[in-house]
C-alpha positions as CSV (number, residue, x, y, z in Angstrom):
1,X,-215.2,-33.1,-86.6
2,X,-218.4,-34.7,-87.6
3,X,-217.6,-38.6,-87.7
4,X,-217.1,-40.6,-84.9
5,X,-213.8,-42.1,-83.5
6,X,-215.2,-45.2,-82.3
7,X,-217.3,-47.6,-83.6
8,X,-218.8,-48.4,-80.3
9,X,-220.9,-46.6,-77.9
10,X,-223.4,-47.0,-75.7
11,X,-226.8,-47.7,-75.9
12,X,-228.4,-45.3,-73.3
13,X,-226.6,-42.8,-71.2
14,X,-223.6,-44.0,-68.9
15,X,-221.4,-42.6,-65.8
16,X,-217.9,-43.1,-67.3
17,X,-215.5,-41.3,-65.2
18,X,-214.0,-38.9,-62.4
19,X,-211.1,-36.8,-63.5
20,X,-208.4,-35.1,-61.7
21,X,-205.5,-33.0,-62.3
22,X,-202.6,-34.1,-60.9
23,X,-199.4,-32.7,-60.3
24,X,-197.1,-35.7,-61.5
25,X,-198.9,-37.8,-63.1
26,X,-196.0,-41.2,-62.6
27,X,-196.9,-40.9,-58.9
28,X,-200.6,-40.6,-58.9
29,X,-200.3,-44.1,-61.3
30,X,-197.9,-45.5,-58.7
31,X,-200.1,-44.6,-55.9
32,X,-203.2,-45.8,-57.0
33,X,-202.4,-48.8,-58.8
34,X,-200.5,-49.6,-55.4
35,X,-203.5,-48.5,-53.2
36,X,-206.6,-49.3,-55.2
37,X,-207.5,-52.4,-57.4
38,X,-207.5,-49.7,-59.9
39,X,-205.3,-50.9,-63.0
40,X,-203.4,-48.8,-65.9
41,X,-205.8,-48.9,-69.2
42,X,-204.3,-46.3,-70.9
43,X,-201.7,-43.6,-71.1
44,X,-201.4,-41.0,-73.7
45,X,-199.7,-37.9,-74.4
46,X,-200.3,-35.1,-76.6
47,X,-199.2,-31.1,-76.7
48,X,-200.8,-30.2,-74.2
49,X,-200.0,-33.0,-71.4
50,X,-200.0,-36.1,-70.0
51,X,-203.4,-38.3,-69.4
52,X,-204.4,-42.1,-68.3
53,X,-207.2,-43.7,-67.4
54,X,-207.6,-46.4,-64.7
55,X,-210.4,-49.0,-64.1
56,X,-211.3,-52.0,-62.6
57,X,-210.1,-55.3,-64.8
58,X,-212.8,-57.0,-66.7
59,X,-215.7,-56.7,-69.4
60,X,-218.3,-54.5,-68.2
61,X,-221.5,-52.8,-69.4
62,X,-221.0,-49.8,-66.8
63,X,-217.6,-48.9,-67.7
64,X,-216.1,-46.5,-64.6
65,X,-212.6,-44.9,-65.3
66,X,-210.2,-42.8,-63.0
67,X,-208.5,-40.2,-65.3
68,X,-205.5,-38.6,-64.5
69,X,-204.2,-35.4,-66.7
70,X,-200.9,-33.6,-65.7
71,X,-201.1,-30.5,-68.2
72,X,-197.5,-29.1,-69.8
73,X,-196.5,-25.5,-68.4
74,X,-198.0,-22.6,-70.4
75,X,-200.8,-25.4,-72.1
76,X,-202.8,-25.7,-68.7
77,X,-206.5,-24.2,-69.2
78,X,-206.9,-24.2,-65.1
79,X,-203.6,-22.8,-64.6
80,X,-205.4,-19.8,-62.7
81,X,-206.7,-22.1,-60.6
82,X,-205.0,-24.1,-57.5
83,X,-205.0,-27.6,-58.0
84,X,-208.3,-29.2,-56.6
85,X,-208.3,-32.0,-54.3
86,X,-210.9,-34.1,-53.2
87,X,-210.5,-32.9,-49.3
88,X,-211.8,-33.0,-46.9
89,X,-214.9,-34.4,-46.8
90,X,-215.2,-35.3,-50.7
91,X,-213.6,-38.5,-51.6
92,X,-213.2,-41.4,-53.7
93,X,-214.7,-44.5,-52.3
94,X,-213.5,-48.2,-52.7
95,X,-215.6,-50.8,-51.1
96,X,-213.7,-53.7,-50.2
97,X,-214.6,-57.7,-49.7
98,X,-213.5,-58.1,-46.1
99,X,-212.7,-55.9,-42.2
100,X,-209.5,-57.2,-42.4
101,X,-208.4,-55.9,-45.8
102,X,-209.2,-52.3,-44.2
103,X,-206.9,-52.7,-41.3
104,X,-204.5,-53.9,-44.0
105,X,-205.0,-50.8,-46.3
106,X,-204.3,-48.8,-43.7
107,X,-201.5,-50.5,-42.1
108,X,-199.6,-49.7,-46.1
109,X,-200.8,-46.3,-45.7
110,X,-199.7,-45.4,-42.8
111,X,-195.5,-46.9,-43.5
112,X,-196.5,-44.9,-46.5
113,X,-197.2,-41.5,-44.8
114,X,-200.5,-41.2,-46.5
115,X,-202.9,-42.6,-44.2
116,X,-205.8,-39.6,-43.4
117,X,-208.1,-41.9,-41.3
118,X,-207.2,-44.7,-39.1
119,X,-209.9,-47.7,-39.4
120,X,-213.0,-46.5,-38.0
121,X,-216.4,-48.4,-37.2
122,X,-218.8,-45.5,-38.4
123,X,-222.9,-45.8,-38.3
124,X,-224.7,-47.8,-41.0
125,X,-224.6,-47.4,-43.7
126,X,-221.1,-46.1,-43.6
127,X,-219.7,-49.1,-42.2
128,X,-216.0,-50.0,-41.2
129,X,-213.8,-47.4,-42.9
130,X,-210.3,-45.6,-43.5
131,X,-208.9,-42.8,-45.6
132,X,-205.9,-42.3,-47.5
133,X,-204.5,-39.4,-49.1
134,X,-203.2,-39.7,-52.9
135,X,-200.2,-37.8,-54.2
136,X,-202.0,-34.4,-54.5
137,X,-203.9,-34.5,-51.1
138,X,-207.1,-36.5,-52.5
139,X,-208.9,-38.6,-50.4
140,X,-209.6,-41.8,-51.1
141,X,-212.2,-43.8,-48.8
142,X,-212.0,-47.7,-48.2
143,X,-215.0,-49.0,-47.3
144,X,-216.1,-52.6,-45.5
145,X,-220.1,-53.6,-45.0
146,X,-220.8,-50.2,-46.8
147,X,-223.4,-51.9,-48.5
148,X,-223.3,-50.5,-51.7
149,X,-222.3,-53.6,-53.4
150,X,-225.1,-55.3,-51.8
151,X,-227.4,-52.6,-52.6
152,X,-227.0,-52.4,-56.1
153,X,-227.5,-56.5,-56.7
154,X,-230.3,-56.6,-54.5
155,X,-231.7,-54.1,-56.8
156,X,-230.5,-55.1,-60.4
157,X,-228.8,-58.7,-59.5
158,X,-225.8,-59.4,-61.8
C-alpha cells in the first residue's frame, strides 16, 4: 500500500495510544466505559478479531486512545504468549477533579469485586489514590492532587 487512508495527520510526532489484548473484548468496553470517563469511539471487526478504541470526549490536538483487540482462535499472532496485564506495579492512570470522587471510585469497585487498592494518601507527588482491576487483571490507577494536570498547564497553559 503506498497511499494514505486518511487525509489527516499530524503535524509533528504524537503519543496516540496504549493497546491491550483482552480476553473478551464486551467486558473490557463495559468495564471501562463504567469505570473510566473513557468513551466508545470505535469498534471494528475484521478476520482476524475484534478491536475498539476509547478516548476522552472532545476535539483535541493530543489525541490519547485506549485500544482493545480480542483476536479470533487460530488468527492470534501472541497466541504463544500469556495474556499480559498491566500488574502489578504497571498501570493505567486516571487523574480525577476531586478526593471524594476516589472514595467514590472505589466504593463501585469494591460492590464490583474489582477494587486492588483501597483509597490511599501516598507521598507527593503521588497524591490520594486507588486501584482497580479490569476484566483481564489490569490495573488501573485513580489519582487525586497527582499533579499532573497541573503540571502540564503550568508548563504549556491550555
Amino acid at each position: 500500500m503506498t497511499e494514505s487512508t486518511y487525509q489527516l495527520h499530524p503535524t509533528e510526532p504524537r503519543w496516540t495510544h496504549i493497546a491491550l489484548r483482552v480476553a473478551d473484548m464486551d467486558a473490557s468496553i463495559e468495564w471501562y466505559t463504567e469505570f473510566t470517563p473513557l468513551e466508545l469511539i470505535d469498534r471494528r471487526e475484521d478476520d482476524d478479531g475484534y478491536g475498539a478504541w476509547l478516548g476522552m470526549p472532545g476535539e483535541t490536538n493530543n489525541p490519547f486512545i485506549l485500544v482493545l483487540a480480542e483476536f479470533f482462535e487460530g488468527k492470534d499472532p501472541f497466541a504463544h504468549a500469556p495474556l499480559a496485564t498491566l500488574a502489578p506495579f504497571a498501570h493505567l492512570g486516571m487523574e480525577l477533579p476531586t478526593r471524594d470522587d476516589i472514595d467514590d471510585i472505589a466504593t463501585r469497585g469494591e460492590s464490583a469485586g474489582c477494587l486492588a487498592m483501597p483509597p490511599t494518601m501516598m507521598p507527593p507527588p503521588i497524591g490520594y489514590i486507588t486501584m482497580l482491576r479490569d476484566p483481564d487483571g489490569n490495573m488501573v490507577e485513580f489519582s487525586w492532587d497527582q499533579g499532573v494536570f497541573a503540571t502540564l498547564q503550568e508548563r504549556w497553559g491550555n
